[in-house]
C-alpha positions as CSV (number, residue, x, y, z in Angstrom):
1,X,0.0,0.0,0.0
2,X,1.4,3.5,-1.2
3,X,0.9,6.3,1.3
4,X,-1.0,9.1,-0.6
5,X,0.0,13.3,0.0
6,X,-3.0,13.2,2.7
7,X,-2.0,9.9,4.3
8,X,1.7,10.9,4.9
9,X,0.6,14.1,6.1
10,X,-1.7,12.5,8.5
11,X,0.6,9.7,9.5
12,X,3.8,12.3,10.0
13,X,1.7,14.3,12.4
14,X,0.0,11.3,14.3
15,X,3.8,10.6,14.4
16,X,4.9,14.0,15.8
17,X,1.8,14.3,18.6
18,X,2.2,10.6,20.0
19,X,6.0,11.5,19.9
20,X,5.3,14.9,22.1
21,X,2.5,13.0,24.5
22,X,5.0,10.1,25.1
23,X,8.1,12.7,26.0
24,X,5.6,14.1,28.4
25,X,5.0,10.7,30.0
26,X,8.6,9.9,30.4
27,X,8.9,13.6,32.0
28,X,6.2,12.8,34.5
29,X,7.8,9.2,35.5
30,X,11.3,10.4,35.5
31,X,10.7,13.5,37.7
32,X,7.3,12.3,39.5
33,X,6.1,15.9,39.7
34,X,2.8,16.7,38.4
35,X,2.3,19.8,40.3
36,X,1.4,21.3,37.0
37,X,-1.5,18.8,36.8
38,X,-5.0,19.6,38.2
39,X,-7.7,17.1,38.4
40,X,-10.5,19.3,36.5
41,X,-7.8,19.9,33.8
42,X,-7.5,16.4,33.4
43,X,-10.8,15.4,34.0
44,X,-11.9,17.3,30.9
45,X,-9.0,16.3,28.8
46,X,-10.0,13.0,29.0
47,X,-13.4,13.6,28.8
48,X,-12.8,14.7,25.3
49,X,-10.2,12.8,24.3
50,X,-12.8,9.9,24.8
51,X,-15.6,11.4,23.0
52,X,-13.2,11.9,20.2
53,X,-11.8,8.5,20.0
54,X,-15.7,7.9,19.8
55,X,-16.8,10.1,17.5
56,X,-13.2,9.2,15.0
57,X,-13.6,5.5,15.2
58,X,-17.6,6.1,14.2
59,X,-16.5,8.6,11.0
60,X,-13.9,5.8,10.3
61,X,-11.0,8.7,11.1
62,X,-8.3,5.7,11.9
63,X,-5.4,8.3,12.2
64,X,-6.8,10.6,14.2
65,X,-8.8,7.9,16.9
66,X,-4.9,6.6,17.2
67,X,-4.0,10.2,18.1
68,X,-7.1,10.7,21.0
69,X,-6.4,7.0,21.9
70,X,-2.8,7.9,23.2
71,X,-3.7,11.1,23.9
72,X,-6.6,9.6,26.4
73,X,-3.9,6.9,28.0
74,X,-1.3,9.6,28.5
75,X,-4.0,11.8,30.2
76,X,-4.7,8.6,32.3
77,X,-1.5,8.1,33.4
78,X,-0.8,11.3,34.0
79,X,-4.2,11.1,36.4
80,X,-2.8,8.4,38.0
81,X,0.4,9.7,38.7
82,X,-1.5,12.9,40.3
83,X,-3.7,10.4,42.8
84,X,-0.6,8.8,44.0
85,X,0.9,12.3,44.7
86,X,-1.9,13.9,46.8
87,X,-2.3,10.1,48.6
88,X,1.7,10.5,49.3
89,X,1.0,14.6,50.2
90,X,-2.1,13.6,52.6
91,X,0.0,10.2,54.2
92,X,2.7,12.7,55.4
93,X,3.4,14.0,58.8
């Protein structure tokens, strides 16, 4: 299968984002500071990264649902990483 003009601009920029979101992961697991992080932030992120993984997998938008898919598990584990914070923050002395 030959990529067409559109499907290589797609590809190189679901390329590029899942590149950025996965640098941002590795920055929250090698530093474990998510102070920049708020729960309603993140709360809404992934609300709509899920409805757009929806909505793109029903339009058939394959490129782009991969995009809000790793978008939403980044925001995820991001979330996580914020609960074990606070639990940590509210544990100490």
């Amino acid at each position: 299968m030959k990529l067409q003009g559109k499907d290589f601009i797609a590809t190189t920029a679901v390329v590029l984002g899942t590149g950025q979101l996965l640098v941002h992961m590795v920055d929250v697991y090698k530093r474990d500071d998510v102070s920049s992080y708020s729960y309603p932030s993140l709360l809404i992120g992934i609300t709509g990264s899920l409805l757009w993984t929806v909505y793109q997998i029903r339009k058939g938008a394959n490129y782009s649902a991969v995009y809000s898919a790793a978008g939403l598990i980044a925001q995820l584990y991001i979330l996580q990483r914020l609960i074990v914070s606070h639990k940590k923050k509210t544990k100490s002395p």
